[in-house]
N, C-alpha and C positions, 0 to 999 in steps of 0.2 A: 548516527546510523550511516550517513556518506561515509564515514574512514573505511568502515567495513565492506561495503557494499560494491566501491571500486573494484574488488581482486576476490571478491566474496566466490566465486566459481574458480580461480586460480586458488585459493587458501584452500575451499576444498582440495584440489586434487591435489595439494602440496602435503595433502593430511592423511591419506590413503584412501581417496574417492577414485573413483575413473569417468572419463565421461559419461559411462552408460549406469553409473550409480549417483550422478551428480540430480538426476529426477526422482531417486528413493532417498535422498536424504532432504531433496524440499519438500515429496509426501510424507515423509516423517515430523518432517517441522511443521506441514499444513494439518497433518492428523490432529497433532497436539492441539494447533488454533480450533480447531471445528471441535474438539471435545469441551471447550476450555471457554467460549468464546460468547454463547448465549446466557451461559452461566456466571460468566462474570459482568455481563452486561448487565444483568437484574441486581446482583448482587450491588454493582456500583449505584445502580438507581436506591436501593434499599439502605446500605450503610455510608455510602458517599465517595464520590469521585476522588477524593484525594487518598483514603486511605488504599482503594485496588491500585490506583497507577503508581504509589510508594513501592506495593507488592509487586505489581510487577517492574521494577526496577530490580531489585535486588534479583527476583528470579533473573532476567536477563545478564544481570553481573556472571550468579553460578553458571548460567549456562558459557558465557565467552570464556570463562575462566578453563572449563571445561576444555572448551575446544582447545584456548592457547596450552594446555599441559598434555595433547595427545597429539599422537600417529597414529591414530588407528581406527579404520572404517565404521568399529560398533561403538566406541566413545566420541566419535563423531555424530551418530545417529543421536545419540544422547544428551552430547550438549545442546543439537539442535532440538530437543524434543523441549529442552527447558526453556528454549532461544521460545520458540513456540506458544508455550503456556504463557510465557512472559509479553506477547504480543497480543496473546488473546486479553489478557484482565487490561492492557494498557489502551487496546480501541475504545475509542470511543468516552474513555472515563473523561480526564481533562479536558477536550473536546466540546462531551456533553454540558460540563459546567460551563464553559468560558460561553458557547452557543446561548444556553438558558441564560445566563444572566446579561446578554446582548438583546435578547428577543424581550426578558424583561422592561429594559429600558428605552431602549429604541422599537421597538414593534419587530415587525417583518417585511416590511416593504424597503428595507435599504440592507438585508441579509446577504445578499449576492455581496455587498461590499465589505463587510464585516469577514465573510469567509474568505475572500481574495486577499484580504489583510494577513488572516491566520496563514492563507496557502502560501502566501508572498515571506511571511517571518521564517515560515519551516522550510519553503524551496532554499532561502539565500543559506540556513545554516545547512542545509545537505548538502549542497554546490560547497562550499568552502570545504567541508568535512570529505567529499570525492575529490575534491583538488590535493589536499594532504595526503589523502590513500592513495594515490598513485605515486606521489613523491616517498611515505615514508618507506615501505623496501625498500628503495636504493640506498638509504640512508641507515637503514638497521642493519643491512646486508653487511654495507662499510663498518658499522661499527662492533656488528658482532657476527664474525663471519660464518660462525660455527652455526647456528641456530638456524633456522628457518627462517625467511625473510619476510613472509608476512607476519613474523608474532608480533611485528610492530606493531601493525594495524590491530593486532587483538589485546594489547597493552595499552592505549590509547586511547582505546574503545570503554574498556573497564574502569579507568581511571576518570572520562567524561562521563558514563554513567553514573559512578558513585559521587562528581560533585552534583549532579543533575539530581541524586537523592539527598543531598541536603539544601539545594537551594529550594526546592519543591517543598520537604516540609519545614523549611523558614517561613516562605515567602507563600505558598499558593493557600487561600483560605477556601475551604468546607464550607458551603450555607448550608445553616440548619437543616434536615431532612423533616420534612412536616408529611411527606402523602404517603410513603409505602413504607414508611415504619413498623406501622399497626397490619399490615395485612399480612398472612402468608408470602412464600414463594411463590407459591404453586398459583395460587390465584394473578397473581401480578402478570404471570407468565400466559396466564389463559388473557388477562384483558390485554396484553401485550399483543398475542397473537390475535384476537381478533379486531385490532386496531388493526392491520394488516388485512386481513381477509375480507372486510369490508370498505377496502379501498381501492378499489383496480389501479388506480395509478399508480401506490406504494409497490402493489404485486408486481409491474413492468420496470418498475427502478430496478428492484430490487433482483429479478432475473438479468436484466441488467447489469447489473453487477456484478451474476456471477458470469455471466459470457466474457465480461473483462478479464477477469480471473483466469477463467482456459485458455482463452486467446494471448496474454500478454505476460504467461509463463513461459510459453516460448519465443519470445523475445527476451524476456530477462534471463534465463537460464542459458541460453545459448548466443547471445551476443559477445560474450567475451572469447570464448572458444575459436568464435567465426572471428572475431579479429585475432587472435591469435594466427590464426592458420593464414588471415589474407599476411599478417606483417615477420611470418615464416618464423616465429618465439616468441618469447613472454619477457627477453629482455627490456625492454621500452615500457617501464610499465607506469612512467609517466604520462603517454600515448594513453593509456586508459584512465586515467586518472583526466586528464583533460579532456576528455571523451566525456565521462560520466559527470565531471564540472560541469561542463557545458549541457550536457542534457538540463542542470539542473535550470539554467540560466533560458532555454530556451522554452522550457516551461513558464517561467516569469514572465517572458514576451507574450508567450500566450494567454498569459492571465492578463495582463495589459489589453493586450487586444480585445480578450474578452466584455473585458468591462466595458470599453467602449462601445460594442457592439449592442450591450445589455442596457448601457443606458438608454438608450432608444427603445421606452415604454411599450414599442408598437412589435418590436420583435417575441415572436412564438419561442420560447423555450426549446419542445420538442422536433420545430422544425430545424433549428440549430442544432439538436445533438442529433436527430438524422443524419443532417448534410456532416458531422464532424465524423460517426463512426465510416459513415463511407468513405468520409478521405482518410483515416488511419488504417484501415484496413485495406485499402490501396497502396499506402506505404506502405506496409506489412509486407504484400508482394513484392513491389516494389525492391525494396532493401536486400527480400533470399537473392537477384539477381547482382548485388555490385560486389567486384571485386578487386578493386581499391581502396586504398583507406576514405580519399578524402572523399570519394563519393559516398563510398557508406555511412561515413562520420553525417555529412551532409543529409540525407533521406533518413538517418536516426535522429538526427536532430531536430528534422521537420515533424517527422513523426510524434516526436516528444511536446512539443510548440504545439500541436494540433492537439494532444492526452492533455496538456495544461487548461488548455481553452474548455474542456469539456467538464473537467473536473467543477468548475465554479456553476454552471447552471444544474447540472445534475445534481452537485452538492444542496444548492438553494431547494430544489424544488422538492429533495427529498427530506431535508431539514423543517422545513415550510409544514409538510404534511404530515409531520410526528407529532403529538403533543410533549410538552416539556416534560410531564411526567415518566413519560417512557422513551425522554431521547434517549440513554442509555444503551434500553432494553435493545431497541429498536436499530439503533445506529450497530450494535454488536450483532445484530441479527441480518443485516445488509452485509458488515465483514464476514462478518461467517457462510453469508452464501457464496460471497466473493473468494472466500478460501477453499469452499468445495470446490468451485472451479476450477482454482486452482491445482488441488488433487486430481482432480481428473485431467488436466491439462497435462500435469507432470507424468502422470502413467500413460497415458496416448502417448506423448511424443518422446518417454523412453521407449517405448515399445516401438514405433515406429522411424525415429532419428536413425539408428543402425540398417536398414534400407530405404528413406526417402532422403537422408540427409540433412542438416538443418535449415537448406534451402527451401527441398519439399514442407518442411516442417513447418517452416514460415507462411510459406505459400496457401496452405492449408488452413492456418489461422487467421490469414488476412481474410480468405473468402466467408470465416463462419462472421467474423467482427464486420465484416460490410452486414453481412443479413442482418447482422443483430440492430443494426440501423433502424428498422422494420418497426421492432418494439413499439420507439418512443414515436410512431406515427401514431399510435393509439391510447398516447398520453393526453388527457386532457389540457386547454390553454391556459388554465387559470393555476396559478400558483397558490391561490386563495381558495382552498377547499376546507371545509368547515367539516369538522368530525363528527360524528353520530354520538348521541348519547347513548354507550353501550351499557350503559347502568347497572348494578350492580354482579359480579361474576362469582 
């Protein structure tokens, strides 16, 4: 995903997007996840995590494949739509297995550690994978001058996918599915949902979530643009690539950090993701005003280091209060509120980037992502919340 993701807003407009259609083609790609996304969450819980995240691999393949053979705005729209679907069946599937069989064996009370491991495996190969997307256009451009110079990145991208679908069904094992075999969808989806409705804490995560979603679309949509414009082209497109390495890297600090913070029994969860959205969403402003590289590099990266930190307790707490039977459902049902956000995030600030700028643009997300701080002040302290027997639906 890193090769991609460096120049992912440059590849758009190299393909016939424009700035002010680069937010209809991530509501198009977020459309597809929110149609696509609760439904394969259940499904994974019902027939098994390894066989959805297979599917969506291969979907993912057609959709790059897509992109790398077009110019043009509505086969754009399209590959993203499949890029999409292909994100929706792959949250949460392998995820929920590797989590579930953690909690099997080790309990819940060292899960915070368990998931800094998964976040620490996935940061280091994005960071690597955005260090190569910035180097490889220079290097496709030299060698194939004719073609478009990111098809590198989407050549790459295809071809790591497709060994990533056969090391997966080598190597990753299915356990048996024993609980939601026998029952309906429809029912699975009702005790799903009211696993949720009977939790106030799940319901503030979970909004949660989606405030991230709105708020940190406009930071990823429009970071590359803004450096573009600060370093006056898009020649240097190593500059970006070591940009979005580094993000990855500086996440890792912050999971480091975190943990140590977390070992310490005595610290409040909720109080730490207050104190963390206030300080992102102060970077958030922060950042609309630099216009240098190295200071913006610097206050993106802090930024990033701070979103690292946060991801590991909010990850636990909301892992914590799923039952295993519905990680799946449930974890697909937090993306997908995450990706509504997302949508609306992308339509606000195409709508309004063309008179505030993407400074105003910024600036305006940083202030919703401080409030959203608010939430987790009326999260409970205990990570140990015992589920209602909702008994039979």
């Amino acid at each position: 995903v890193g090769i991609g993701t460096t120049v992912m807003s440059l590849m758009m407009l190299s393909k016939g997007s424009t700035v002010e259609t680069l937010g209809l083609i991530t509501s198009i790609y977020s459309i597809f996840i929110v149609a696509f996304e609760f439904p394969s969450g259940v499904l994974s819980d019902k027939i098994g995590q390894k066989k959805i995240y297979l599917f969506s691999l291969a979907l993912s393949i057609i959709g790059y494949s897509i992109v790398l053979l077009t110019s043009n705005l509505l086969w754009l729209f399209i590959g993203f739509a499949f890029y999409g679907i292909s994100r929706a069946f792959s949250s949460g599937s392998v995820e929920a297995l590797f989590i579930n069989q953690y909690i099997n064996d080790h309990g819940k009370d060292s899960l915070h550690q368990f998931i800094s491991a998964m976040n620490t495996g996935e940061t280091l190969g994005l960071a690597t994978g955005a260090l190569l997307g910035g180097v490889i256009p220079l290097t496709w451009e030299q060698a194939f001058p004719s073609q478009n110079k990111y098809n590198g990145n989407l050549v790459i991208q295809i071809i790591v996918l497709i060994v990533l679908f056969f090391i997966s069904l080598a190597l990753v094992t299915d356990p048996h599915i024993r609980i939601h075999k026998n029952i309906s969808m429809w029912r699975h989806i009702r005790k799903s949902l009211s696993v949720v409705a009977q939790n106030r804490n799940l319901i503030l995560l979970i909004l949660g979530t989606m405030i991230w979603g709105f708020c940190f679309n406009a930071v990823e949509l429009y970071w590359q643009p803004q450096v573009k414009s600060i370093l006056g082209g898009e020649s240097k497109t190593w500059i970006f690539g070591i940009i979005n390495s580094a993000y990855f890297f500086a996440a890792l600090i912050g999971v480091g950090i975190i943990n140590l913070i977390l070992g310490n029994r005595n610290r409040r969860p909720n109080i730490i993701l207050f104190v963390g959205r206030l300080s992102i969403g102060l970077l958030i402003i922060l950042l609309s005003f630099q216009s240098s590289i190295l200071l913006f590099s610097s206050v993106y990266l802090s930024l990033f280091m701070v979103n690292g930190m946060m991801n590991i307790p909010e990850g636990t707490l909301l892992n914590t209060l799923i039952p295993d039977e519905n990680r799946s459902s449930l974890l697909s049902l937090a993306s997908l509120m995450m990706q509504m956000g997302g949508i609306t995030g992308s339509l606000t600030f195409s709508a309004l980037v063309g008179t505030m700028k993407i400074g105003g643009v910024w600036g305006l997300s940083g202030v919703v992502f401080a409030l959203s701080g608010l939430l987790f002040l009326g999260i409970g302290t205990s990570t140990k919340v015992e589920q209602k027997d909702l008994g039979p639906l």
